[in-house]
C-alpha positions as CSV (number, residue, x, y, z in Angstrom):
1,X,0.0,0.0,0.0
2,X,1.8,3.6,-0.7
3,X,2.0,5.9,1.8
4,X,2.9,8.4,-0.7
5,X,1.0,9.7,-3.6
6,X,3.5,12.2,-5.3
7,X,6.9,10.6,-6.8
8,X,9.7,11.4,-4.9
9,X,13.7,11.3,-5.4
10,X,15.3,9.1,-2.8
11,X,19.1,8.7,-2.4
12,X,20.0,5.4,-0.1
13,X,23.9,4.8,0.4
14,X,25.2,1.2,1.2
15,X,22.2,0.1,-1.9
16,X,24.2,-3.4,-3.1
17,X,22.8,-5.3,-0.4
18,X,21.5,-6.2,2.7
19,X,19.2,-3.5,4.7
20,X,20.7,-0.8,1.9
21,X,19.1,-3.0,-1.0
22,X,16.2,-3.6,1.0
23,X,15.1,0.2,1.6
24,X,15.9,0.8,-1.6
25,X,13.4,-1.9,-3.1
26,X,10.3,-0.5,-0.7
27,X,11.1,3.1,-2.2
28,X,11.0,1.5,-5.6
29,X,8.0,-0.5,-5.0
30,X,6.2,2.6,-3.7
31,X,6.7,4.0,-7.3
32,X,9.7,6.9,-5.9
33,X,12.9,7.3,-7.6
34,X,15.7,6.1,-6.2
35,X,19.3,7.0,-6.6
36,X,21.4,4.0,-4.8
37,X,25.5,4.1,-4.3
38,X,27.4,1.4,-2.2
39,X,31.6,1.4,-2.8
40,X,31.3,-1.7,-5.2
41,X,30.9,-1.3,-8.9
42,X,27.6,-2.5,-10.6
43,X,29.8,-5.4,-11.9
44,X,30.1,-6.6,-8.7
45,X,26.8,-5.9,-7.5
46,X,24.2,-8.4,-8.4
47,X,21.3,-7.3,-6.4
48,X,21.9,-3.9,-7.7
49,X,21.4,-5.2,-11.0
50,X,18.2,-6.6,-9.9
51,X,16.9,-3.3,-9.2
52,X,17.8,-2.0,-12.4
53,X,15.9,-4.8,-13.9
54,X,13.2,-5.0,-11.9
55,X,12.3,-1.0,-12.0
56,X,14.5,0.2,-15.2
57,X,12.9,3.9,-15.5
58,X,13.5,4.0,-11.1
59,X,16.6,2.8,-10.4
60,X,19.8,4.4,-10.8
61,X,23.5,3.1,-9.5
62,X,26.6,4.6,-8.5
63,X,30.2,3.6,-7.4
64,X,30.6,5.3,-4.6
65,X,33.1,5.1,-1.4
66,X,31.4,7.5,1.2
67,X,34.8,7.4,3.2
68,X,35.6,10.2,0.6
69,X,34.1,13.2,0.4
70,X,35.1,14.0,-2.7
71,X,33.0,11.5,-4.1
72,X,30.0,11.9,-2.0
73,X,29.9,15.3,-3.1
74,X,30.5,14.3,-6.4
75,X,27.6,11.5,-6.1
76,X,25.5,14.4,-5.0
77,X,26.0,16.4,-7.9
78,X,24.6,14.0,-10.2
79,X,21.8,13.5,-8.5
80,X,20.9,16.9,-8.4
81,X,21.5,17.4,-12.0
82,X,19.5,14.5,-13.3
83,X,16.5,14.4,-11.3
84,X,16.9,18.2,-10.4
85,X,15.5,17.4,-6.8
86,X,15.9,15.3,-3.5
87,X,13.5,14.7,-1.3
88,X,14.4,11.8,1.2
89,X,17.7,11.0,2.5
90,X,18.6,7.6,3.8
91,X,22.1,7.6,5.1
92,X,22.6,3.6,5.6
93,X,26.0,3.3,4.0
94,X,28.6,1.8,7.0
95,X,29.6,-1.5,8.2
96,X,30.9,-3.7,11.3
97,X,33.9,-2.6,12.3
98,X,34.5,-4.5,15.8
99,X,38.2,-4.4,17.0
100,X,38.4,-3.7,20.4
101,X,39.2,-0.2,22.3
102,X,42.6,-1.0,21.9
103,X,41.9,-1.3,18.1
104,X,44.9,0.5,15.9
105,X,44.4,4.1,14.9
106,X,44.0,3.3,11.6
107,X,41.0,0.9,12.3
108,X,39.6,3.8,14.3
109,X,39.9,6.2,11.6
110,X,38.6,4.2,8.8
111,X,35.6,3.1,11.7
112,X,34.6,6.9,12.2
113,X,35.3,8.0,8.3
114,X,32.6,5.5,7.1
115,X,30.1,5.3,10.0
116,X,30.2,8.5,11.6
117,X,31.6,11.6,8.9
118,X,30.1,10.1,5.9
119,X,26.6,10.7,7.3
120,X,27.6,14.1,8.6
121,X,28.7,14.7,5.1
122,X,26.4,13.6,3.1
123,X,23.7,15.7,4.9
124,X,25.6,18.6,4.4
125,X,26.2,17.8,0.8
126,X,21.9,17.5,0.4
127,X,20.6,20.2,2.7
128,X,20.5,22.7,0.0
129,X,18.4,20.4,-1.8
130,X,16.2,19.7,1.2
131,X,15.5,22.6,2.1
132,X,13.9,23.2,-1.2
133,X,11.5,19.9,-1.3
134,X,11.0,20.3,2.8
135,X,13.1,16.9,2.6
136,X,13.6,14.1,5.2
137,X,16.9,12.4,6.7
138,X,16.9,9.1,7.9
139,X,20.2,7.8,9.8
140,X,20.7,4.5,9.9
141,X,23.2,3.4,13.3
142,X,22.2,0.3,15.4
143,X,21.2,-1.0,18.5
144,X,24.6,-0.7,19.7
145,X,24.2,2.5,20.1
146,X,22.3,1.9,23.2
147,X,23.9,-1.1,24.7
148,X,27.1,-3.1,23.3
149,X,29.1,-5.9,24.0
150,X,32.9,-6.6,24.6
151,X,35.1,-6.2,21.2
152,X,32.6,-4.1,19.7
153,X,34.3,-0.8,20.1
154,X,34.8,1.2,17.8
155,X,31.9,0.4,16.0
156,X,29.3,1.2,19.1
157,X,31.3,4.3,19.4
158,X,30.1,6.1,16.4
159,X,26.8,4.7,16.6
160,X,26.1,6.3,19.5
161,X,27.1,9.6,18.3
162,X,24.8,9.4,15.1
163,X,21.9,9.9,18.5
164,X,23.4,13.1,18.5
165,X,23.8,14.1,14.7
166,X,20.5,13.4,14.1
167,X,19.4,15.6,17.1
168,X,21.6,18.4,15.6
169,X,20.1,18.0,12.4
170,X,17.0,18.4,13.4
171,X,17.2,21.0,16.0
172,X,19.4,23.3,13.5
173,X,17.7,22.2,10.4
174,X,14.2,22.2,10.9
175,X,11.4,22.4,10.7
176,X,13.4,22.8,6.4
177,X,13.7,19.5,7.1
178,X,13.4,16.7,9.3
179,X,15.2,14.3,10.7
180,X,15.5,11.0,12.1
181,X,17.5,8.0,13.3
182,X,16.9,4.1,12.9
183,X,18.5,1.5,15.3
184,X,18.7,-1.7,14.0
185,X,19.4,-4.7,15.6
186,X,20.2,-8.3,14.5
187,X,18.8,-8.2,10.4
188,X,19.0,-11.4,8.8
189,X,21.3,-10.2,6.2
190,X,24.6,-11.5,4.2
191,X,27.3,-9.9,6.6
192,X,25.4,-11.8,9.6
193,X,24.8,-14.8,7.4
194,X,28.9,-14.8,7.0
195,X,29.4,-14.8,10.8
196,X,27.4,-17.8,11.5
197,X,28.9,-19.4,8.7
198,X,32.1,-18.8,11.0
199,X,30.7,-21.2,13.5
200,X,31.6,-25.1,13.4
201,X,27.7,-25.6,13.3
202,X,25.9,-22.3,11.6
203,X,22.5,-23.4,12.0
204,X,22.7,-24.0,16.0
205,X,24.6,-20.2,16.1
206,X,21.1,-19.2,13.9
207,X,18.9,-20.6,16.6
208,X,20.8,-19.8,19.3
209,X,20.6,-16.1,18.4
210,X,17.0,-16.0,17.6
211,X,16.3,-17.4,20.7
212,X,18.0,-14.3,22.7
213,X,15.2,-12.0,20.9
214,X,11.8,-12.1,22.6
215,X,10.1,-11.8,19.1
216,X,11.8,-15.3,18.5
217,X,13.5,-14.7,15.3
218,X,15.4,-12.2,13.1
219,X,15.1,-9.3,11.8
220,X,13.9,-9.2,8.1
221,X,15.7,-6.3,5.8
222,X,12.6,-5.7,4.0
223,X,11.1,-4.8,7.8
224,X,13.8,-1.6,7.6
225,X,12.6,-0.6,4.4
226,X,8.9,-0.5,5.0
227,X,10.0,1.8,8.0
228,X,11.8,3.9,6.3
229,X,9.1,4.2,3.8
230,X,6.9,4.9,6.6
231,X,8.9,7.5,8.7
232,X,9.6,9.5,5.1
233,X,6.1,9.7,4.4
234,X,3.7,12.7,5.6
235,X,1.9,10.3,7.9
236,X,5.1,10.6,10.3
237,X,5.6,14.1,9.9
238,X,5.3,14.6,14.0
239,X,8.3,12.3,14.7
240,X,11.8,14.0,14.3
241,X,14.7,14.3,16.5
242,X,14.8,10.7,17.9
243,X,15.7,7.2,16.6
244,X,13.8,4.5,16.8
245,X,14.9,1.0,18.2
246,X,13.7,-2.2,16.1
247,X,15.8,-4.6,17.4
248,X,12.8,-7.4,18.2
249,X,13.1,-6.6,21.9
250,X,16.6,-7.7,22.2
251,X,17.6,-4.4,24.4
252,X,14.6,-5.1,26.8
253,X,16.8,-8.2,28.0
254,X,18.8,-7.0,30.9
255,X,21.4,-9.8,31.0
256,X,23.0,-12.1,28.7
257,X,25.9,-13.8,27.9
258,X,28.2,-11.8,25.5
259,X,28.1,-14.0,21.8
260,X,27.7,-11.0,19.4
């Protein structure tokens, strides 16, 4: 069902796969535009090329390495020039980077240029625009944010201060535009899939893990998209400022053993 009658441009970073592909598929499926980037190139992105397929006139893809802001702005640029608006912002892009506090400073760089500046960036880069088309943001960080686990730093680190970017945004930048955050927890995706491949018996380290959520399962990526498509349409116009937890009740557990 759409919750938005008027086509809009969407731009979702980290599109190749997982909850970026995902978000970018409910945009698509609502009938908006959408302008996906993730670092690989389309040759190397096969779900990418299933969007393109699956919504040709829709669908557009981009190389792009948001750890350089050189080509964020770039990627910007082009969006602005072929579809001569934005109107939604989902700043997804990022990944696990779980080293330790101890972790080497160039772990902890590359951790805070990809999951902490690049979202910082890439609003600046779109505000112009969204203060045109009375735009929204949405932040993807994680349930980490609230509550993490041994090993996990730096990753938890600058997920907890994309709480406070979207704040900022939102405070400074509205009510031009609004702003929000979404905390994911454990999505059924390839990256997770790869970590319980990892274990001598993947399919016990599956159950085991859905087991820890009160919900009794997984997160589905499509789950993230039809929020996002929710929280960008007009029927969410009062919520701003905050991000909202989806984590299948994991955080409501007070104590648990420490298996990421």
């Amino acid at each position: 069902m759409s919750t938005q009658k008027t086509k809009r441009v969407a731009i979702v970073t980290g599109a190749s796969q997982g909850i970026g592909w995902a978000i970018a598929k409910s945009f698509l499926a609502n009938g908006d535009t959408v302008m996906g980037c993730a670092c690989p190139s389309l040759e190397n992105a096969p779900q990418a090329q299933r969007l393109l397929t699956d919504y040709p006139q829709l669908f557009f893809y981009s190389s792009v390495d948001v750890t350089q802001t050189t080509e964020i702005k770039r990627f910007v640029e082009n969006v602005e020039q072929q579809c001569g608006r934005i109107d939604i912002v989902v700043s997804n892009a990022g990944k696990n980077v779980f080293k330790g506090i101890d972790c080497d400073q160039a772990d902890w760089d590359h951790n805070f240029d990809l999951n902490l500046r690049s979202h910082w960036y890439l609003a600046k880069c779109t505000r112009p625009a969204l203060t045109k088309s009375h735009g929204v943001i949405l932040v993807i960080t994680s349930n980490h944010a609230f509550s993490t686990m041994p090993g996990c730093a730096p990753y938890n680190i600058s997920k907890r201060a994309l709480l406070s970017l979207v704040q900022s945004l939102t405070i400074e930048w509205g009510p031009a535009i609004r702003t929000l955050g979404i905390a994911p927890g454990f999505i059924d995706t390839e990256g997770n899939q790869a970590w319980f491949d990892s274990h001598t018996d993947a399919q016990r380290a599956r159950e085991q893990t859905a087991k820890k959520h009160p919900v009794g399962r997984l997160g589905r990526p499509e789950e993230v998209g039809d929020l996002c498509l929710f929280l960008a349409s007009d029927r969410a116009g009062f919520i701003a400022g905050t991000t909202i937890v989806m984590d299948g009740g994991r955080s409501a557990i007070m104590q648990d053993d420490d298996d990421r």
